[in-house]
SEMAR-472019 format. One record per residue (C-alpha): residue in three letters; residue number from 1; y, x, z; chain. Coordinates in nm, 3 decimals, decimal comma, padded with zeros to 5 digits, always signed. Layout:
N
+------+-----+---------+---------+---------+-----+
! type ! seq !       v !       u !       w ! mol !
+------+-----+---------+---------+---------+-----+
!  ALA ! NUM !       Y !       X !       Z !   A !
...
+------+-----+---------+---------+---------+-----+
This chain:
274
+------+-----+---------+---------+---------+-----+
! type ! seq !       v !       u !       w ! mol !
+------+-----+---------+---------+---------+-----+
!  UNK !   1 ! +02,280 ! -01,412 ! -01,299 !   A !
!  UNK !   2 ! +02,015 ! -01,134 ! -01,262 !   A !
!  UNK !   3 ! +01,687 ! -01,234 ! -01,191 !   A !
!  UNK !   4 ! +01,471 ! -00,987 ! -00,909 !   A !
!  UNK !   5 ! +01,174 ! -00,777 ! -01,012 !   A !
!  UNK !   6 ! +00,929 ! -00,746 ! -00,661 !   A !
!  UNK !   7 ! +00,845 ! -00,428 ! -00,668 !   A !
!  UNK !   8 ! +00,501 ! -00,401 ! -00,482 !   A !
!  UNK !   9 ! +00,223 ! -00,077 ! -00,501 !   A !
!  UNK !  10 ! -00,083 ! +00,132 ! -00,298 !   A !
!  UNK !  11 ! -00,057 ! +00,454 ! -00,178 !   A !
!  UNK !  12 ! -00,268 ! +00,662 ! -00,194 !   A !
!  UNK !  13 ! -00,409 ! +01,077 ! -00,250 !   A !
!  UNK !  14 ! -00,565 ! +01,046 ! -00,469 !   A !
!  UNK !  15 ! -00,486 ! +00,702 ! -00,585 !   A !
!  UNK !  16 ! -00,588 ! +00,721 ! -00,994 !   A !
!  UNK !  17 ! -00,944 ! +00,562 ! -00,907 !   A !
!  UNK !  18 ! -00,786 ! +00,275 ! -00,749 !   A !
!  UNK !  19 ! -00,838 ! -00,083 ! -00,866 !   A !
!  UNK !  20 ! -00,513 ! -00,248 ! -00,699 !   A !
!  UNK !  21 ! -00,306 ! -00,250 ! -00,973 !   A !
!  UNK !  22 ! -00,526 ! -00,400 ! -01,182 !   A !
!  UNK !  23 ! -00,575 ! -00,691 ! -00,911 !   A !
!  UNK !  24 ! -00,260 ! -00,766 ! -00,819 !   A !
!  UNK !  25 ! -00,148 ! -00,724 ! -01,219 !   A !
!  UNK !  26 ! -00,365 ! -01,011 ! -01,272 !   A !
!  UNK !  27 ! -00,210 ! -01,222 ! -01,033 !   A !
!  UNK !  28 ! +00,118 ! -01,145 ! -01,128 !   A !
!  UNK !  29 ! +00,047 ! -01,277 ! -01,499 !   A !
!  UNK !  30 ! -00,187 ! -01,567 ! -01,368 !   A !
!  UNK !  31 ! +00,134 ! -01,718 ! -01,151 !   A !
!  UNK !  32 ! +00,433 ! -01,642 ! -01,422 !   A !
!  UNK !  33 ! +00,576 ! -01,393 ! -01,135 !   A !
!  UNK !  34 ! +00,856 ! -01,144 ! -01,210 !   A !
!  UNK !  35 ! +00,692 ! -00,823 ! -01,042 !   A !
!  UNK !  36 ! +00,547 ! -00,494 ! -01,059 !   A !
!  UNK !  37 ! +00,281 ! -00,363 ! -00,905 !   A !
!  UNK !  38 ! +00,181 ! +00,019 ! -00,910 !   A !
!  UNK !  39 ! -00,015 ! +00,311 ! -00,804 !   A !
!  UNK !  40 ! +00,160 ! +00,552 ! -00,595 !   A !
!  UNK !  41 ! +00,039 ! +00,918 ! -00,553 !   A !
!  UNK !  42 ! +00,209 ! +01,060 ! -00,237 !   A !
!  UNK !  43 ! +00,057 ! +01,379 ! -00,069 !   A !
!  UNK !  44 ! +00,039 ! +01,322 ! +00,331 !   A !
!  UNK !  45 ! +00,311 ! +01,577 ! +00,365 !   A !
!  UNK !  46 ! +00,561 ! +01,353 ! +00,176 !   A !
!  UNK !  47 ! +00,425 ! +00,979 ! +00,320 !   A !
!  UNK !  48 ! +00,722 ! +00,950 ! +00,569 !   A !
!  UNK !  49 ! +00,966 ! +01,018 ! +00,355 !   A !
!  UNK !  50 ! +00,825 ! +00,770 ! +00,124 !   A !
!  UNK !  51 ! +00,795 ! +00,525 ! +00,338 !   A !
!  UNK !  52 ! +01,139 ! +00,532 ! +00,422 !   A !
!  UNK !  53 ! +01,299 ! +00,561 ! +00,079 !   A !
!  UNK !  54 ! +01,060 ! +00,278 ! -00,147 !   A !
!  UNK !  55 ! +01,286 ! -00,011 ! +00,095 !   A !
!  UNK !  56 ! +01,548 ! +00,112 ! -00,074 !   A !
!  UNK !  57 ! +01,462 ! +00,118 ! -00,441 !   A !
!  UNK !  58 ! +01,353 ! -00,213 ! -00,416 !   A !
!  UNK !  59 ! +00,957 ! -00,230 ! -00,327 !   A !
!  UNK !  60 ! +00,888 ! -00,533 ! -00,100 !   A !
!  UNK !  61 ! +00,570 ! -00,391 ! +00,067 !   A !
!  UNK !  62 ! +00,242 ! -00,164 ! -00,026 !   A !
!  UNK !  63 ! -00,093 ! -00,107 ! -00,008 !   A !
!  UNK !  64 ! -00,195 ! +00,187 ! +00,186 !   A !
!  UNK !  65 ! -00,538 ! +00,345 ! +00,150 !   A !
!  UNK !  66 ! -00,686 ! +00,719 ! +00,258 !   A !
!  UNK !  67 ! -00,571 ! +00,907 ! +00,374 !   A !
!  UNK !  68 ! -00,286 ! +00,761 ! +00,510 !   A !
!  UNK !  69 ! -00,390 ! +00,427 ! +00,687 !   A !
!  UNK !  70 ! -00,348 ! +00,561 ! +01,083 !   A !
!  UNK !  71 ! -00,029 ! +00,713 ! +00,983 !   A !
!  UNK !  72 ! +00,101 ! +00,400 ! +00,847 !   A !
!  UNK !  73 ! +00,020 ! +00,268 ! +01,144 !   A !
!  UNK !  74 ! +00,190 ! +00,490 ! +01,355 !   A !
!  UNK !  75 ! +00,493 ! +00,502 ! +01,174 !   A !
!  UNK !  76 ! +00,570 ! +00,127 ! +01,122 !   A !
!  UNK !  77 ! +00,815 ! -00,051 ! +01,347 !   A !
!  UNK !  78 ! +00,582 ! -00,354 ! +01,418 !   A !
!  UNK !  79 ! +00,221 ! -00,397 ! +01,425 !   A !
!  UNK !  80 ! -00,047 ! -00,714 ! +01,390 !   A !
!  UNK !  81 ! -00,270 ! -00,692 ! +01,725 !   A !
!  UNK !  82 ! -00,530 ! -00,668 ! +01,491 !   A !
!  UNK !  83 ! -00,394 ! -00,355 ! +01,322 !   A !
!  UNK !  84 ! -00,371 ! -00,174 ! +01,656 !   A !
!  UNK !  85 ! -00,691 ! -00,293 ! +01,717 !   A !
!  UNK !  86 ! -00,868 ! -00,096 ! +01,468 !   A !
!  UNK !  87 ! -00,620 ! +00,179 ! +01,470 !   A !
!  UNK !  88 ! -00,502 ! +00,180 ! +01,091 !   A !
!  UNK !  89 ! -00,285 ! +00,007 ! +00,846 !   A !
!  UNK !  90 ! -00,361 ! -00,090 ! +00,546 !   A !
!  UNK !  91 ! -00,089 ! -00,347 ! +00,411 !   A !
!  UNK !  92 ! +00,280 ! -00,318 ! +00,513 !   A !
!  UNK !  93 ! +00,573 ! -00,508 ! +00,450 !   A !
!  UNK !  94 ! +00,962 ! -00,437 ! +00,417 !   A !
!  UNK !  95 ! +01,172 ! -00,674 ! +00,592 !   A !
!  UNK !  96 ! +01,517 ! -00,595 ! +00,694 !   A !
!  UNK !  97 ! +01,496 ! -00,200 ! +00,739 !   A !
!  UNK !  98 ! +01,193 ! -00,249 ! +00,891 !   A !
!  UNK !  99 ! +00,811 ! -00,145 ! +00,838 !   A !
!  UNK ! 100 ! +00,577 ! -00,439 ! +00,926 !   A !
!  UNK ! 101 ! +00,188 ! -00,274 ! +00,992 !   A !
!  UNK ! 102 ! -00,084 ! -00,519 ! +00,921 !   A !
!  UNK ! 103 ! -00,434 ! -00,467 ! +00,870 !   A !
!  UNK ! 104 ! -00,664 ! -00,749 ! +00,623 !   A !
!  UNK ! 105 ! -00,989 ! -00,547 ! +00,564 !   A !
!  UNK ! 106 ! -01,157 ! -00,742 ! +00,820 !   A !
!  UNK ! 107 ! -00,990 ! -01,044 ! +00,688 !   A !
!  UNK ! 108 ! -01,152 ! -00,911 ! +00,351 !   A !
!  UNK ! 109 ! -01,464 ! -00,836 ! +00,436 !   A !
!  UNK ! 110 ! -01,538 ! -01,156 ! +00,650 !   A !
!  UNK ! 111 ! -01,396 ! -01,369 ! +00,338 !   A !
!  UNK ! 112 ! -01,636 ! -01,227 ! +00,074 !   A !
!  UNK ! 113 ! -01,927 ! -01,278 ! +00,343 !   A !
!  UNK ! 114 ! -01,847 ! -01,654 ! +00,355 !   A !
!  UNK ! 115 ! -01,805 ! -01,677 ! -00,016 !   A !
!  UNK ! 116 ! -02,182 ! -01,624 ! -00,034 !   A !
!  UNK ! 117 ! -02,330 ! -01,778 ! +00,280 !   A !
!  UNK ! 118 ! -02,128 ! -02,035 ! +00,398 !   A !
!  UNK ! 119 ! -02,116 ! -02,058 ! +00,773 !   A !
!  UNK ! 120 ! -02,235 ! -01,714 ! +00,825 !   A !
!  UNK ! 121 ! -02,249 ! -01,635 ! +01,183 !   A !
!  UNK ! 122 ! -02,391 ! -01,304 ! +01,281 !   A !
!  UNK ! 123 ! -02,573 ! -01,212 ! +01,622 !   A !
!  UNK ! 124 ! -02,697 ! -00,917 ! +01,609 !   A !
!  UNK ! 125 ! -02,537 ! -00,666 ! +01,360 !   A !
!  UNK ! 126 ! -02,642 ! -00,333 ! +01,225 !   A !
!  UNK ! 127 ! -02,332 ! -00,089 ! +01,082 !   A !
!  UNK ! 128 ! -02,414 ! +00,244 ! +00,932 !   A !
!  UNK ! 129 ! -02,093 ! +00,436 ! +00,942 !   A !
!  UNK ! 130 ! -01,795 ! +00,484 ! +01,234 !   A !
!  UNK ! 131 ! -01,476 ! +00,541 ! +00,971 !   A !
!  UNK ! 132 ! -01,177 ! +00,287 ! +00,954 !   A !
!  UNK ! 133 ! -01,368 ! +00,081 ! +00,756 !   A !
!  UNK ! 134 ! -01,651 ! +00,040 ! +00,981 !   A !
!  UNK ! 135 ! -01,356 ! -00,020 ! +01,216 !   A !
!  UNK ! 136 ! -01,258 ! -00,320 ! +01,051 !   A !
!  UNK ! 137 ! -01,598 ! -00,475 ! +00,995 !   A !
!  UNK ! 138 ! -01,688 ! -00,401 ! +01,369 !   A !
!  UNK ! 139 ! -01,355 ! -00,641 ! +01,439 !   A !
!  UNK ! 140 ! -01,417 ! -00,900 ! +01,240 !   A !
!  UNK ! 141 ! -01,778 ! -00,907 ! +01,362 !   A !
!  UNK ! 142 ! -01,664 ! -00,953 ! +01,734 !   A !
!  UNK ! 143 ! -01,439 ! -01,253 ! +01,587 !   A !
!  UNK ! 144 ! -01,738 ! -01,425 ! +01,424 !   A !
!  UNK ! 145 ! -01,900 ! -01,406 ! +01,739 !   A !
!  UNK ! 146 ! -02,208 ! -01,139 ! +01,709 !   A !
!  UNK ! 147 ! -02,334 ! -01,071 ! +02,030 !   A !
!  UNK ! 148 ! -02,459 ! -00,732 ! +01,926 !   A !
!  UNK ! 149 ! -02,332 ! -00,435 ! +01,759 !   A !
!  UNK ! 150 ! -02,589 ! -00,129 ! +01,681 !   A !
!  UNK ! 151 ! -02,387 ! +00,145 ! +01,533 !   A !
!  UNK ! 152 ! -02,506 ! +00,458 ! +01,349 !   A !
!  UNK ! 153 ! -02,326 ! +00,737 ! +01,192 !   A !
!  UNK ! 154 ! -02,415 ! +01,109 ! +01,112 !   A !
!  UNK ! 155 ! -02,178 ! +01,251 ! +01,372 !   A !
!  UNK ! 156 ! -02,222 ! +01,099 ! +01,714 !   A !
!  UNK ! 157 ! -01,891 ! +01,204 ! +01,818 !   A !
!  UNK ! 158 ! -01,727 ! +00,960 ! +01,605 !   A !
!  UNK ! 159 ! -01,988 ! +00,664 ! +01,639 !   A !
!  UNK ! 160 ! -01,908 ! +00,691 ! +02,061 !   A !
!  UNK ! 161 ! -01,508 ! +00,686 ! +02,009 !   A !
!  UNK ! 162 ! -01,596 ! +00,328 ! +01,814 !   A !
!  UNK ! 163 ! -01,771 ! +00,248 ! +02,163 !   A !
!  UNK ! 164 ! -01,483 ! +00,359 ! +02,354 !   A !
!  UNK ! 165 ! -01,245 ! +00,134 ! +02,197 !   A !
!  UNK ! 166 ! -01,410 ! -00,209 ! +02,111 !   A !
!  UNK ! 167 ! -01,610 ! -00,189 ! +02,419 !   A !
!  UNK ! 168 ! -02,025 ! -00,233 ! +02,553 !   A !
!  UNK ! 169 ! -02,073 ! -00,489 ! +02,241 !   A !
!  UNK ! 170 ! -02,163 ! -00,140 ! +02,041 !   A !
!  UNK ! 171 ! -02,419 ! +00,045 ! +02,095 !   A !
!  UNK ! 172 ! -02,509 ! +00,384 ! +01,928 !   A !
!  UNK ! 173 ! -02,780 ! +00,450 ! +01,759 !   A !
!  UNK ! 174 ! -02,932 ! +00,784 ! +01,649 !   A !
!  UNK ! 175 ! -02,899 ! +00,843 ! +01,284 !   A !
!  UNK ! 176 ! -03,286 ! +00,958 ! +01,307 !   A !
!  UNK ! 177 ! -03,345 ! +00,611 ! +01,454 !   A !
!  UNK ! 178 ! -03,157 ! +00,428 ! +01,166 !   A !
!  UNK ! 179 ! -03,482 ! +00,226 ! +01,013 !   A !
!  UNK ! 180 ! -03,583 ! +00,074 ! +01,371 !   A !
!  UNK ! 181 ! -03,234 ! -00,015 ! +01,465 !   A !
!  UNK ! 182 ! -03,283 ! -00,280 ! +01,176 !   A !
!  UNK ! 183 ! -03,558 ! -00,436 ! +01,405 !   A !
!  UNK ! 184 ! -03,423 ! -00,832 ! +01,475 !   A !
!  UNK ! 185 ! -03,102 ! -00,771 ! +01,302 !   A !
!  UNK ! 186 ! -02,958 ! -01,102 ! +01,065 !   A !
!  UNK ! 187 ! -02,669 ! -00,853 ! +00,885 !   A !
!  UNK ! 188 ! -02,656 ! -00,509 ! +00,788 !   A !
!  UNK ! 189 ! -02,343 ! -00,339 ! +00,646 !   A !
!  UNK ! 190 ! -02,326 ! -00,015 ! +00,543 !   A !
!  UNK ! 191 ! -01,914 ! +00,136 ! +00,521 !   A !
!  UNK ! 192 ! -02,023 ! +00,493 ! +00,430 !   A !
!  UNK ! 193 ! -01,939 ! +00,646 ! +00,069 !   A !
!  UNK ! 194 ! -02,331 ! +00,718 ! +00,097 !   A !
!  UNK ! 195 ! -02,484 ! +00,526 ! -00,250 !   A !
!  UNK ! 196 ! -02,131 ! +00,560 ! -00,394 !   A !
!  UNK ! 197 ! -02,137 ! +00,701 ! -00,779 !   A !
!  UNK ! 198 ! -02,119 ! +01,099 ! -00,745 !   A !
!  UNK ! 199 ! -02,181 ! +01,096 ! -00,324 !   A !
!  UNK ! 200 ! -02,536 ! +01,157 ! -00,181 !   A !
!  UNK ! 201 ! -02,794 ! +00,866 ! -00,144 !   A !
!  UNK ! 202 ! -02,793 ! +00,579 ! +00,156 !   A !
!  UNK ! 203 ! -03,175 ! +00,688 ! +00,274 !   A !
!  UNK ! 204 ! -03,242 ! +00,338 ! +00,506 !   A !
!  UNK ! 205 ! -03,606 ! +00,211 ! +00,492 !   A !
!  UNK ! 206 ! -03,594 ! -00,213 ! +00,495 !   A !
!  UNK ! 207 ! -03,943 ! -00,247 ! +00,633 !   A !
!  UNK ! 208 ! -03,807 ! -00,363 ! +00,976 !   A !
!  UNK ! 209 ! -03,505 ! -00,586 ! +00,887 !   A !
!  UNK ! 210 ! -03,575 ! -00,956 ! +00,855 !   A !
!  UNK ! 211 ! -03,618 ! -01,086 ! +00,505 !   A !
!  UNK ! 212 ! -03,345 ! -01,329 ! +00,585 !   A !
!  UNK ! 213 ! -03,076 ! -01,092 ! +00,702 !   A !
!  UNK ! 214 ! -02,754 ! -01,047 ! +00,525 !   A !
!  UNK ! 215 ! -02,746 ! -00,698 ! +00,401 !   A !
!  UNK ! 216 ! -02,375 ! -00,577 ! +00,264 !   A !
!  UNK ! 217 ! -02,256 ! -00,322 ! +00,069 !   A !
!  UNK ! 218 ! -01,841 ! -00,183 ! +00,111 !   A !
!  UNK ! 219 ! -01,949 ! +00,008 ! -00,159 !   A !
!  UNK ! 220 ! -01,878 ! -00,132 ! -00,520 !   A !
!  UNK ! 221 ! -01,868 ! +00,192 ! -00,797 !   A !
!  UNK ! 222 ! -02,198 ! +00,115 ! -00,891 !   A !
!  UNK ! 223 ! -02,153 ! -00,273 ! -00,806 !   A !
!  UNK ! 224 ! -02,583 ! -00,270 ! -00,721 !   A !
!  UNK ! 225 ! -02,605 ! -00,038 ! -00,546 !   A !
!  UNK ! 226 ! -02,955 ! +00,096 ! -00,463 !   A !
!  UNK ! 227 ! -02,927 ! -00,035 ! -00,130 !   A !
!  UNK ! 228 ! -02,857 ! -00,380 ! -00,280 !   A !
!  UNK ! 229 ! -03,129 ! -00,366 ! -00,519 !   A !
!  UNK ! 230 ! -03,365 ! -00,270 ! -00,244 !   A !
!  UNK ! 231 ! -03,244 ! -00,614 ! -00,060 !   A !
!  UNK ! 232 ! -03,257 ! -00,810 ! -00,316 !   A !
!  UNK ! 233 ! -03,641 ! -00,715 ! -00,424 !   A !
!  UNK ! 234 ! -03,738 ! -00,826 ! -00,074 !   A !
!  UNK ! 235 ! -03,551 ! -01,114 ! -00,098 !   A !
!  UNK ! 236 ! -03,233 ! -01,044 ! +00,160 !   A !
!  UNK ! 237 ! -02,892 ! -01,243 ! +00,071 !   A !
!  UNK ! 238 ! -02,761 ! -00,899 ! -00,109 !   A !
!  UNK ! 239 ! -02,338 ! -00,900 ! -00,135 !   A !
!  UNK ! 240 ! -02,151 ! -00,624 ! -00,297 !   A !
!  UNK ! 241 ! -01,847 ! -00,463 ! -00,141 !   A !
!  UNK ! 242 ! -01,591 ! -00,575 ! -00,441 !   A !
!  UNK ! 243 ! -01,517 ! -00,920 ! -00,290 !   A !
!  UNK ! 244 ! -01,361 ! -00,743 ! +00,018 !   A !
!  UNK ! 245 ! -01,134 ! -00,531 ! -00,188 !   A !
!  UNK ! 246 ! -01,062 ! -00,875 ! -00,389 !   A !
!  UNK ! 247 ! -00,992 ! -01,093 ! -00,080 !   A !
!  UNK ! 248 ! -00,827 ! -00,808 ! +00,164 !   A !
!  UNK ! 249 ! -00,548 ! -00,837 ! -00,133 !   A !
!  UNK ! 250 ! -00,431 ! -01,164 ! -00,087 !   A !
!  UNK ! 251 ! -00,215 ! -01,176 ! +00,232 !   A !
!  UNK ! 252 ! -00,023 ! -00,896 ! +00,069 !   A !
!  UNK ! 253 ! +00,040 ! -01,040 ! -00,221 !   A !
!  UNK ! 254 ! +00,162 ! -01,301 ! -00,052 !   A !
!  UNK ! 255 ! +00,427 ! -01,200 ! +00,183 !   A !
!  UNK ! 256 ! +00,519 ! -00,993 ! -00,109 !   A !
!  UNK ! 257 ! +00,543 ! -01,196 ! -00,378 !   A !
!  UNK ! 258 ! +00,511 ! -01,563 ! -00,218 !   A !
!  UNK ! 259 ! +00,263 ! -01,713 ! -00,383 !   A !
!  UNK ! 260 ! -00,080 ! -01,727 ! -00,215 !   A !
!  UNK ! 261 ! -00,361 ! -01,638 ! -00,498 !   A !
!  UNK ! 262 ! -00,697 ! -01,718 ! -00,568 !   A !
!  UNK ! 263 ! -01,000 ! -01,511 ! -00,579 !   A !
!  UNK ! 264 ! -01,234 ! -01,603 ! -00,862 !   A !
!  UNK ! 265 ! -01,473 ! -01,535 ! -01,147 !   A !
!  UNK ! 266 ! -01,177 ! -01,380 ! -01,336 !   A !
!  UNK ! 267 ! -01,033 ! -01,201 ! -01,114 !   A !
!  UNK ! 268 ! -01,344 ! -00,987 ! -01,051 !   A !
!  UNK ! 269 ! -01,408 ! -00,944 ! -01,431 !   A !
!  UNK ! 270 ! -01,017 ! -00,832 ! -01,483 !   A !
!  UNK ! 271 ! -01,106 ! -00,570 ! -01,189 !   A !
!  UNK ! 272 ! -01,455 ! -00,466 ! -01,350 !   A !
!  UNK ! 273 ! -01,303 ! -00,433 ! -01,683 !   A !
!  UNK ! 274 ! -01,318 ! -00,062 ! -01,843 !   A !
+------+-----+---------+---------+---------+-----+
């Protein structure tokens, strides 16, 4: 009798700089499970057509990152509410001929919050950045119940279609005015590549955020970011963005593989290692 391989991956372009495999390879070893997990390079030109042919060789689900997330979301055949909600897909599953959207960055990001302050329960909320993943973190604020959302982003034009679709809870805030819109705030979140190894500097002053607000990171290549230093020297609960990655993994894995993992201490070293 033959025994299945579940064939899992992320897609991606590029996709070489992605840390998935090495996640999901860890959890594959950890639980004794007969499965694969790998990166998948597909140009946006041929994402359709992969889509529709990986059912077929096998592949339970994927991963989907940039630049394909809305069009995964457009082309699947079903779709969480949250998933339409922020208007991109980043997880989909393969069940009967069909393409199951979901979307667990929020789930992600609100996870590695709580690993670090328990009971976190924000109120008044600066984002910097109006992208997909700002998107996600904007949702999963409105779940935890934060009555206020200031928003900034370099181009206005994208920061107002946020407004448009998750309603008067955002407000936008002049990029100029970026400092003072930290005024009262108890979490700040930055989803922009800004601070990222090889993109330009984050350029936020602290001086008017309150030494007890959470201040967050997506970014995790460098882990400490200068932003995160910056917290942390005035004495802000400082979280890097790898946790999300770590925990936006694990309803993927599994539906995919059926076994539901554990984020931990080695997990996060496997990830980090050169």
């Amino acid at each position: 009798m033959k025994t299945l391989i579940g064939l899992a991956g992320v897609i991606g372009d590029p996709i070489g700089h992605s840390r998935s495999p090495l996640l999901h390879g860890h959890w594959l070893r950890r639980y004794g499970l007969n499965g694969h997990y790998v990166p998948l390079h597909i140009r946006p030109e041929a994402f359709e057509t992969a889509l529709r042919t990986l059912p077929q060789m096998g592949f339970l689900g994927v991963n989907v990152t940039l630049p394909h997330k809305e069009r995964a979301l457009a082309l699947a055949d079903s779709a969480s509410p949250l998933a339409q909600r922020i208007g991109a897909a980043n997880t989909l599953v393969f069940r009967d001929g069909l393409i199951e959207a979901d979307n667990t960055d929020a789930y992600g990001f609100t996870a590695n919050i709580l690993d670090h302050v328990p009971g976190w329960a924000p109120k008044v909320a600066a984002v910097i950045g109006a992208g997909g993943a700002s998107r996600a973190v904007i949702a999963a604020l409105t779940e935890r119940g934060a009555g206020e959302i200031r928003l900034t982003n370099r181009s206005r034009e994208r920061a107002e279609q946020v407004v448009a679709d998750f309603g008067p809870l955002v407000s936008v805030i002049p990029w100029q005015e970026r400092d003072a819109m930290l005024e009262g705030c108890d979490t700040l979140i930055n989803t922009t590549s800004l601070g990222m190894t090889g993109a330009p500097p984050l350029e936020l002053a602290l001086g008017a955020l309150p030494e007890t607000a959470v201040v967050n990171d997506l970014v995790y290549a460098p882990l400490q970011t200068d932003l995160l230093r910056a917290a942390q020297t005035r004495g802000n609960p400082a979280i890097d963005g790898l946790g999300m990655l770590l925990h936006q993994a694990v309803p993927g894995f599994e539906r995919w593989f059926g076994q539901r993992p554990e984020v931990d201490e080695a997990l996060r070293a496997a990830v980090l290692a050169p």
